[in-house]
GURO-999868 format. One line per 3 residues: their letters; for each residue x, y, z of N, C-alpha, C, O. Coordinates in steps of 0.001 Angstrom, whole numbers, padded with zeros to 6 digits. Layout:
N
A> X:Y:Z:X:Y:Z:X:Y:Z:X:Y:Z; ...
***
This chain:
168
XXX> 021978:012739:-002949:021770:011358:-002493:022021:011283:-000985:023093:011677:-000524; 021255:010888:-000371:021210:010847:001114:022372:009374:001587:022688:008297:001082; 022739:010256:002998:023969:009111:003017:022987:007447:003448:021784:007194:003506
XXX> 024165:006668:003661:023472:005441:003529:023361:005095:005073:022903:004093:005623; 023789:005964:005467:023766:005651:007612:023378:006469:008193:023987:007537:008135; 022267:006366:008968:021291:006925:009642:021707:006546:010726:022134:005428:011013
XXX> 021529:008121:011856:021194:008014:013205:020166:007907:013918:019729:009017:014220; 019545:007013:014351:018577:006848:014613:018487:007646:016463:019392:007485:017281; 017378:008347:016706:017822:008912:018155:016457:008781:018600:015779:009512:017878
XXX> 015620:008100:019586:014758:008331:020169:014813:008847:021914:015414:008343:022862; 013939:010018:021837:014091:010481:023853:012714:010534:023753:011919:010727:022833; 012641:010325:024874:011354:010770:026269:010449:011783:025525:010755:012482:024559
XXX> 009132:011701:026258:008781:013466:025954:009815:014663:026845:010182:015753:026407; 010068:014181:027938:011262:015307:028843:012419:015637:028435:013087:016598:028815; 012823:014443:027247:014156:014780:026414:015086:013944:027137:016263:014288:027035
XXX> 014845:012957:027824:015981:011557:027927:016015:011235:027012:015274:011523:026072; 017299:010231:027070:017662:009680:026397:017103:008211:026572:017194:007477:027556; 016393:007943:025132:015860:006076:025491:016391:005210:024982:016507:004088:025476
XXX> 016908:005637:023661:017539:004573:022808:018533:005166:021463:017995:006211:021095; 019482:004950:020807:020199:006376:019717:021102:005201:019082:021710:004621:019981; 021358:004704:017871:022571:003632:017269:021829:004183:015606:020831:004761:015175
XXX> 023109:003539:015116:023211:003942:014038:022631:002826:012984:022885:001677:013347; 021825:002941:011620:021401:001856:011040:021440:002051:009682:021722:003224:009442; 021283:001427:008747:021568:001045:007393:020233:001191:006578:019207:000512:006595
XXX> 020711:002686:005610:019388:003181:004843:019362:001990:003776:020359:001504:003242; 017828:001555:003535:017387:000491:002804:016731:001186:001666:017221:000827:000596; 015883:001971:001563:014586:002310:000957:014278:003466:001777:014659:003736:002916
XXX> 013159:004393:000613:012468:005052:001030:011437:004996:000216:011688:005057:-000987; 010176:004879:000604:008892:004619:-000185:007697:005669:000057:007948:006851:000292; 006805:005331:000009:005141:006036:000283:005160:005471:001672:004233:005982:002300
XXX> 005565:004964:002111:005326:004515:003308:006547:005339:005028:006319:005602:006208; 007543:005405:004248:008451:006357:004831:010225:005715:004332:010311:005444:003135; 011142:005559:004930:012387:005397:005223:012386:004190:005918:011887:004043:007034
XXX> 013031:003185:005159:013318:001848:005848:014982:001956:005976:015853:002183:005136; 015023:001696:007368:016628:001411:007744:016800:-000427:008677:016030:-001291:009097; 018094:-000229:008606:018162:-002065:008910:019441:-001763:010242:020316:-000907:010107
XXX> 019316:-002608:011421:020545:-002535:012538:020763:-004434:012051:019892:-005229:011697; 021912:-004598:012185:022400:-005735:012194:023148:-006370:013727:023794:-005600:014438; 023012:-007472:014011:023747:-007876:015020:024939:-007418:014957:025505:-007036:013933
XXX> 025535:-007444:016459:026470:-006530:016855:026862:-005269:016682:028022:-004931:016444; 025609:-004301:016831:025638:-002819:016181:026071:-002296:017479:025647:-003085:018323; 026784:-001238:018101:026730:-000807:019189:025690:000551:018706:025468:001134:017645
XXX> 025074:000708:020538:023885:001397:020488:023568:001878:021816:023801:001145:022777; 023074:003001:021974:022413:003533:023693:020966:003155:024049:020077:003819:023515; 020672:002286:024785:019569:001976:025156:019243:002744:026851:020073:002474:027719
XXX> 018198:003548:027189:018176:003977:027930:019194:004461:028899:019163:004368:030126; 020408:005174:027877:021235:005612:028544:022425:005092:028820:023315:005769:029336; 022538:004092:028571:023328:003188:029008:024057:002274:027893:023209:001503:027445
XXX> 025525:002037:027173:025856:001041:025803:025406:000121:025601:025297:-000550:026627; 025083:-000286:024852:024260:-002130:024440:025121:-001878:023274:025834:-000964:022859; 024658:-003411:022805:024782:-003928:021193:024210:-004819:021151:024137:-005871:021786
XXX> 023517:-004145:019899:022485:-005405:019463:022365:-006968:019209:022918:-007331:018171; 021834:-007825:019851:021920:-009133:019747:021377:-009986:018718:021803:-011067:018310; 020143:-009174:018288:019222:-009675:017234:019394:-008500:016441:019656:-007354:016805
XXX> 019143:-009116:014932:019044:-007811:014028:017506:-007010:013485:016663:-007907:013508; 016966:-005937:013104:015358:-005993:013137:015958:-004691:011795:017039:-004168:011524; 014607:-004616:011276:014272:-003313:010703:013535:-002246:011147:012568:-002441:011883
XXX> 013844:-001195:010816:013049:000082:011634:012507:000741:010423:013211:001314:009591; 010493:000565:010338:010399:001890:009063:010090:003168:009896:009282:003059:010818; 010604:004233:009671:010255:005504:009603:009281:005955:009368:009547:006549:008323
XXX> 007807:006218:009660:006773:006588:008132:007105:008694:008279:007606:009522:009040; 006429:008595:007021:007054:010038:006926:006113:010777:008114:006658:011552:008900; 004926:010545:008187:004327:011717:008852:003521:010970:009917:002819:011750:010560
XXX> 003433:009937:010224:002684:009489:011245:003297:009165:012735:004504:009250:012961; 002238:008748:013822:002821:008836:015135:003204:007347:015866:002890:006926:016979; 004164:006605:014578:004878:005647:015262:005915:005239:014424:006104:005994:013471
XXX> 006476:004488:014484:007466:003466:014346:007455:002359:014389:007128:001774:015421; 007920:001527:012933:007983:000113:013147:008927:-000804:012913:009530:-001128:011890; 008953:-001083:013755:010486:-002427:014007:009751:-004171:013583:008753:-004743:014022
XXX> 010502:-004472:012840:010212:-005681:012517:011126:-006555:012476:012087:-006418:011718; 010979:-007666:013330:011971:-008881:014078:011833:-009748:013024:010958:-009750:012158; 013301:-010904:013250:013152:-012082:012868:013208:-012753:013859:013754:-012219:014825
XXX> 012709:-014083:014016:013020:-015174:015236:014550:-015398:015411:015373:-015363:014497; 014933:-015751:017385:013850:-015643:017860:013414:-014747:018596:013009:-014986:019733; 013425:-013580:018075:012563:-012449:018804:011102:-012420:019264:010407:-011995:018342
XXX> 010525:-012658:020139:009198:-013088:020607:008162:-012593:019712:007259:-013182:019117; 008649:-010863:019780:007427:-010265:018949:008152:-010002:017351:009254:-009580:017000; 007061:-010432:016685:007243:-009831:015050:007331:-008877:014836:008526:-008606:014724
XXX> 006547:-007821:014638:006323:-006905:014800:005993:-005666:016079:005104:-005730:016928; 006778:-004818:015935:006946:-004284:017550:006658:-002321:017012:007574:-001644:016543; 005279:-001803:017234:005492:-000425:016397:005429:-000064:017986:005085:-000705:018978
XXX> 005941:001311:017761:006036:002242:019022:005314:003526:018620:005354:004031:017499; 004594:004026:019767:004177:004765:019283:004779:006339:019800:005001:006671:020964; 004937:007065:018723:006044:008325:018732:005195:009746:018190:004137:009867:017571
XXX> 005991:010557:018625:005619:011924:017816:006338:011651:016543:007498:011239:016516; 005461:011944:015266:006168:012331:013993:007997:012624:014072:008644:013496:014652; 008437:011381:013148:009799:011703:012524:010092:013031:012921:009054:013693:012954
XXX> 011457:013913:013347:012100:015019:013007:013584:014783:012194:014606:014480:012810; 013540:014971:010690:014977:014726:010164:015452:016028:010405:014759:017045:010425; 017176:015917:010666:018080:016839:009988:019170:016141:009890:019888:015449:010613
XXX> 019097:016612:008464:020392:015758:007971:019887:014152:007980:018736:013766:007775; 021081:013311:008277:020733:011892:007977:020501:011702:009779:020483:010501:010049; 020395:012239:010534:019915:012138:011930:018334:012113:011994:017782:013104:011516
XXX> 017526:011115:012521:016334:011351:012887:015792:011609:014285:016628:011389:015162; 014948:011902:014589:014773:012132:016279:013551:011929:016178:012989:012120:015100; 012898:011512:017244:011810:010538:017515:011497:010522:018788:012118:009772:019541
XXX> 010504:011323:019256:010221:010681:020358:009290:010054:021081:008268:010716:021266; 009332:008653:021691:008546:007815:022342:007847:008197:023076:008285:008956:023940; 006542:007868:023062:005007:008418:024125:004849:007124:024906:004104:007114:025886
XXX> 005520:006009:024523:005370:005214:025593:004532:003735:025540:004862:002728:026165; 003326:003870:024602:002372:003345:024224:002989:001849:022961:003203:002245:021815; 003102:001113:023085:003546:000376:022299:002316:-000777:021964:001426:-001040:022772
XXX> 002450:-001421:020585:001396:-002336:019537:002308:-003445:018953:003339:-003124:018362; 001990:-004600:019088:003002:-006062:019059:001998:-006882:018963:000926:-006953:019563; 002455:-007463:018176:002577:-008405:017098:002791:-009783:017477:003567:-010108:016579
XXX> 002654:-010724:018121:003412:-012054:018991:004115:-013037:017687:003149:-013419:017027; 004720:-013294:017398:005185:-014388:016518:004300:-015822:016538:003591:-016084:015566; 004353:-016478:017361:003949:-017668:017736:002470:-017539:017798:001910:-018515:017298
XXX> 001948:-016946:018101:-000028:-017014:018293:-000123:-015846:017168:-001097:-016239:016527; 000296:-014679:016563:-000297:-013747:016143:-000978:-012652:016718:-001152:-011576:016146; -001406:-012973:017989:-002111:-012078:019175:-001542:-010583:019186:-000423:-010266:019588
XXX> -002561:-009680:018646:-002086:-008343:018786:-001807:-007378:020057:-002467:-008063:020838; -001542:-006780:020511:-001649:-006312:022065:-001122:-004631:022371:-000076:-004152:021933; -002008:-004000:023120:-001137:-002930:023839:-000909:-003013:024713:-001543:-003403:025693
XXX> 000704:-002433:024493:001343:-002412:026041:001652:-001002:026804:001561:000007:026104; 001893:-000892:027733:002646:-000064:028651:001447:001237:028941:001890:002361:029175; 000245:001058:028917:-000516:002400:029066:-000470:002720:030464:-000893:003787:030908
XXX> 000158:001597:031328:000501:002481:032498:001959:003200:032800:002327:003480:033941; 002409:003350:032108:003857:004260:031644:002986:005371:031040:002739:006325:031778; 002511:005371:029850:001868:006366:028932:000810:007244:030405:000634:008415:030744
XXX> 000536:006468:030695:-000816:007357:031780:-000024:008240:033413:-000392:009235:034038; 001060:007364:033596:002078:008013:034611:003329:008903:033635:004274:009529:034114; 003127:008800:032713:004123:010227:031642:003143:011063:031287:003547:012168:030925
XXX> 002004:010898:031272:001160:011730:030741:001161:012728:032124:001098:013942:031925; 001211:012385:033076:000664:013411:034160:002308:014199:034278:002555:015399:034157; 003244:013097:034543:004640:013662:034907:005609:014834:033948:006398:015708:034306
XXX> 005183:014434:032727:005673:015495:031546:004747:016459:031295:005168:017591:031055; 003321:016209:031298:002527:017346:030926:002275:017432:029455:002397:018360:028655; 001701:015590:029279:001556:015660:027899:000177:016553:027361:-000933:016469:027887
XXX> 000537:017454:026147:-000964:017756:026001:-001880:017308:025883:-001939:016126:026223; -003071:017931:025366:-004779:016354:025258:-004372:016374:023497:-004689:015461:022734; -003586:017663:023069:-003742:016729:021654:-002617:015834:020904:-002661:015335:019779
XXX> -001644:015792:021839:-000566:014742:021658:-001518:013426:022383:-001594:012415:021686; -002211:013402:023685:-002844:012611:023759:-004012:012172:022666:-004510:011126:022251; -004043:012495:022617:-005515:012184:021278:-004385:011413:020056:-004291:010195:019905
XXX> -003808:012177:019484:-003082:011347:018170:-001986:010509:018589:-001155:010376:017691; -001713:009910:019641:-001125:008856:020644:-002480:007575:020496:-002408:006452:019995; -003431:008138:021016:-004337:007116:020878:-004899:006554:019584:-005034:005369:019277
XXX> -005142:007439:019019:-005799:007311:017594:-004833:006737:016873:-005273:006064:015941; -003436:006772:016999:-002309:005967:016296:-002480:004339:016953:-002363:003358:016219; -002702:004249:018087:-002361:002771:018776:-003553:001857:018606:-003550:000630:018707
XXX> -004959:002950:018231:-006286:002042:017360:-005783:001814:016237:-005588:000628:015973; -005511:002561:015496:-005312:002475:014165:-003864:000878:013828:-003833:-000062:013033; -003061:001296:014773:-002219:000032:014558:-002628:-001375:015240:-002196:-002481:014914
XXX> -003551:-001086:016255:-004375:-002601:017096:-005412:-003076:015552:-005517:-004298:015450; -005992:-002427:014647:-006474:-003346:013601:-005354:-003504:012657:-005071:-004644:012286; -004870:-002774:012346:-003552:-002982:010722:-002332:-003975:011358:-001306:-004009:010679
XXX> -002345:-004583:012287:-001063:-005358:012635:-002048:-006945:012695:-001651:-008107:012611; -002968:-006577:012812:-004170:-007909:013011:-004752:-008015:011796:-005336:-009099:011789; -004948:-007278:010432:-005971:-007974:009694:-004900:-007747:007888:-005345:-007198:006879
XXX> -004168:-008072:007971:-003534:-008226:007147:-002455:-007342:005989:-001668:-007706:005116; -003031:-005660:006669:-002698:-004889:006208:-001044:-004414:005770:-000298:-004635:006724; -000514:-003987:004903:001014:-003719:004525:001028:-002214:005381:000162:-001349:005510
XXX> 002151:-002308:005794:003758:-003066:005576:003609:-004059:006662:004658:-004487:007142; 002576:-004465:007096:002671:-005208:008353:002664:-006536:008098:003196:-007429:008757; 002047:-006610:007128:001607:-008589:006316:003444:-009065:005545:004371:-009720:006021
XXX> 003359:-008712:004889:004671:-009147:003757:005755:-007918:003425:006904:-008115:003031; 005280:-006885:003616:006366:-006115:002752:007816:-006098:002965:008762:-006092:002177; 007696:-006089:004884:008980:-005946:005476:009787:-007342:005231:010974:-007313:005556
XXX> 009477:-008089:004903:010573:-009425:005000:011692:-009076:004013:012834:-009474:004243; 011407:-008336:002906:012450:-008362:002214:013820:-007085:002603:014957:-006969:002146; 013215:-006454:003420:013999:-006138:003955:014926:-006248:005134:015967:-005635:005367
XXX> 014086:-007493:006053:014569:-008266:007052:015739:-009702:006844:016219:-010434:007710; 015948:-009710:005152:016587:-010495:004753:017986:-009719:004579:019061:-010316:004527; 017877:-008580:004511:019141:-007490:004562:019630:-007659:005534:020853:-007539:005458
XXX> 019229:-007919:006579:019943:-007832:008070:020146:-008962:008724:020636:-008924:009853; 019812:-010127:008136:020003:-011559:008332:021252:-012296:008350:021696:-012558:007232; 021777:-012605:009127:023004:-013075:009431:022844:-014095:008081:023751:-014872:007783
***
């Protein structure tokens, strides 16, 4: 039985440090590993201590190239996936790392959006991303610009019930 607290660790492609706190195993499905951070979690955000102010869920999927965090209000965005190289577990530690490219969700309008491709396009030259990490970077951030917009799970309903876990 896998423990119930996960480290969650995401770095750079260069191997910074971007973000690393610990979160609360929910589920694991066809879809991947759902974990939950609750307000006041302490946590490393780019290096530096935070604690969390809002609480969100993070799914894991087992083999694909993102991550999805799902807010409650008032967090602007609902849904917030990042887009990553494939999960690495060991042990109850995961490692993850961010390409930069992020897909959101707006709460209030629904408006889907990508962000940051000028980070992704100035890391791409500075790290020496390959063309085929580039390629399944992109092909992940199409694939999530329609499934966060047309109704598709886990993006429509599934996650709420697990966003009620972490609900003050």
């Amino acid at each position: 039985m896998p423990n119930e607290t996960v480290r969650v660790v995401y770095t750079k492609y260069d191997g910074s440090a971007h973000r690393d706190y610990p979160a609360r195993r929910f589920d694991e499905d066809d879809l991947g590993v759902w974990v939950g951070v609750t307000r006041g979690t302490s946590s490393v955000y780019h290096g530096r201590p935070s604690v969390e102010q809002i609480p969100f869920v993070l799914l894991i999927p087992h083999h694909a190239w993102w991550t999805g965090m799902f807010n409650p209000p008032p967090r602007t965005s609902e849904v917030y996936c990042d887009i990553t190289t494939p999960a690495r577990w060991e042990g109850d530690t995961v490692h993850i790392v961010d390409l930069d490219l992020d897909v959101v969700r707006r709460r209030s309008t629904g408006v889907v959006e990508l962000r940051d491709e000028d980070e992704f396009a100035e890391h791409r030259e500075l790290f020496g991303y390959p063309d085929d990490l580039v390629r399944e970077a992109r092909a992940a951030a199409d694939k999530l610009l329609v499934a966060l917009g047309d109704g598709s799970e886990p993006f429509a309903h599934h996650f709420h019930k697990y966003l009620q876990k972490v609900a003050d």
